[in-house]
C-alpha positions in Angstrom: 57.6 -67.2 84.4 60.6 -68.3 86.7 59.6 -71.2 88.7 62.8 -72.0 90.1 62.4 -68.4 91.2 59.4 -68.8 92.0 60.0 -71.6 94.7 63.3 -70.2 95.9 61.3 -67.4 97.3 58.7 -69.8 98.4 61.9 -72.0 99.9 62.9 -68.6 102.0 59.7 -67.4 103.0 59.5 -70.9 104.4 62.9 -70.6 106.2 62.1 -67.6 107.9 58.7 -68.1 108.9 59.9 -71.4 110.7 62.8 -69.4 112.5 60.4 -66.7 113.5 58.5 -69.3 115.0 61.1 -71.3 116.6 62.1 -67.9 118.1 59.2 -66.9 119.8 58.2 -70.3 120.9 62.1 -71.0 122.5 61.2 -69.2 125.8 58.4 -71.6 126.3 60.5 -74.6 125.6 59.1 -75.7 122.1 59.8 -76.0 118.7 57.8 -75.0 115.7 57.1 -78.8 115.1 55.8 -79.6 118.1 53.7 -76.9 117.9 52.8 -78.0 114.7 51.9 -81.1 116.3 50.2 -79.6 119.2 47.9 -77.6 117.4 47.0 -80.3 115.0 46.1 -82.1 118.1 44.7 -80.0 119.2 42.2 -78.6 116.7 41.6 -82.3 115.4 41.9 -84.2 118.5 43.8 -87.5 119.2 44.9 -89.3 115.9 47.4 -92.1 115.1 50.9 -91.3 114.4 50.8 -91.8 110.9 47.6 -89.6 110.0 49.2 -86.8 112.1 52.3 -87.8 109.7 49.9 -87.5 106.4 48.5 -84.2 107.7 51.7 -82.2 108.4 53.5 -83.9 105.7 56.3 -85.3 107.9 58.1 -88.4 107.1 58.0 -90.8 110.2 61.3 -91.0 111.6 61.6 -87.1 112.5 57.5 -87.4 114.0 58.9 -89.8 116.2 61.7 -87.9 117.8 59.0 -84.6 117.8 56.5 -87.5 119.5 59.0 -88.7 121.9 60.3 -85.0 122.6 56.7 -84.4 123.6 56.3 -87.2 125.9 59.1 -86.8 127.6 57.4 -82.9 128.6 54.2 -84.4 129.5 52.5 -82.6 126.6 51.6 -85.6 125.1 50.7 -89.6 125.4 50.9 -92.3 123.4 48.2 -94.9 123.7 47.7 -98.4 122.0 45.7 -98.3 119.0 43.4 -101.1 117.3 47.0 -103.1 117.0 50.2 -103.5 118.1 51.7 -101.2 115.7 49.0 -98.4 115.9 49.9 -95.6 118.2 47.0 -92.9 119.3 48.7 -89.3 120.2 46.6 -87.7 122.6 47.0 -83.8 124.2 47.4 -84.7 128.0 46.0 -82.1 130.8 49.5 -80.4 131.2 49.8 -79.5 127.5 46.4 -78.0 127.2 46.4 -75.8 130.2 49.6 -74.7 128.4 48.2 -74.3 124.9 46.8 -70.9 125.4 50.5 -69.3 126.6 51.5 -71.1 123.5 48.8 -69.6 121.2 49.2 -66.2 122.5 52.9 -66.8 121.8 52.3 -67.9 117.9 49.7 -65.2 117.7 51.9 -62.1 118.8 54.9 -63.7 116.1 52.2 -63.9 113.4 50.9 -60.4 113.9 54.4 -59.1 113.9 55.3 -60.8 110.7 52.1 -59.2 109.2 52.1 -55.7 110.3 53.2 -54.7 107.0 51.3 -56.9 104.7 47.4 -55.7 104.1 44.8 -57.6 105.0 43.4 -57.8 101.6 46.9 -59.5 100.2 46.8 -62.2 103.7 43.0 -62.8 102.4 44.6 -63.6 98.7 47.6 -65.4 99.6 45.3 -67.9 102.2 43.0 -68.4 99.2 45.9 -69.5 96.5 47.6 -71.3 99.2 43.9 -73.5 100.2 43.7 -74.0 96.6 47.2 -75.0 95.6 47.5 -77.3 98.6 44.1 -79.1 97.8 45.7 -79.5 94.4 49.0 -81.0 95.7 46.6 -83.4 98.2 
């Protein structure tokens, strides 16, 4: 097997999926990584900066800027953790009375991305994908 093939495709799929994304979230005024962020949030409620770092697999210095992008919205605050240099991320009211035009947003991008590709195939590719990533953890 080609695995430089292999990840090349991986590397594209990738590429595209995040442009898709960027695309349909533009008119709403986000990015794919703050939604990222948002959703994490979201789903897993406040956390420091650096688990929600560890999570999306995001070094810190881009975090930050997507973190300060997101204050300066209102979507999100940053509030003083056990010390100085921990910082909790917390959803504010503004961002989650937004999250559903955001959602439906992501949603309607994802089912157009896979119109095409049987349900049987997303089933299998969530599976290896689960399995792979727990590896990589």
């Amino acid at each position: 097997m080609n695995t430089h093939e292999l990840f090349h495709t991986l590397h594209q799929l990738s590429r595209h999926l995040t442009n898709t994304l960027n695309e349909a979230l533009k008119p709403l005024g986000l990015y794919g990584s703050q939604w990222s962020a948002i959703f994490v949030l979201k789903t897993k409620g406040s956390l420091t900066q650096k688990e929600l770092c560890d999570y999306l697999f995001v070094e810190a210095p881009p975090m930050t800027r997507t973190i300060q992008r997101l204050v300066k919205q209102g979507y999100v605050r940053q509030v003083q953790g056990k010390d100085k240099r921990e910082k909790i991320i917390q959803l504010t009211d503004l961002a989650l009375s937004e999250y559903p035009n955001w959602e439906k947003a992501v949603f309607e991008s994802n089912e157009v991305l896979l119109e095409n590709f049987p349900l049987s195939s997303q089933e299998v590719l969530l599976s290896l994908q689960k399995s792979w990533l727990q590896q990589l953890k």
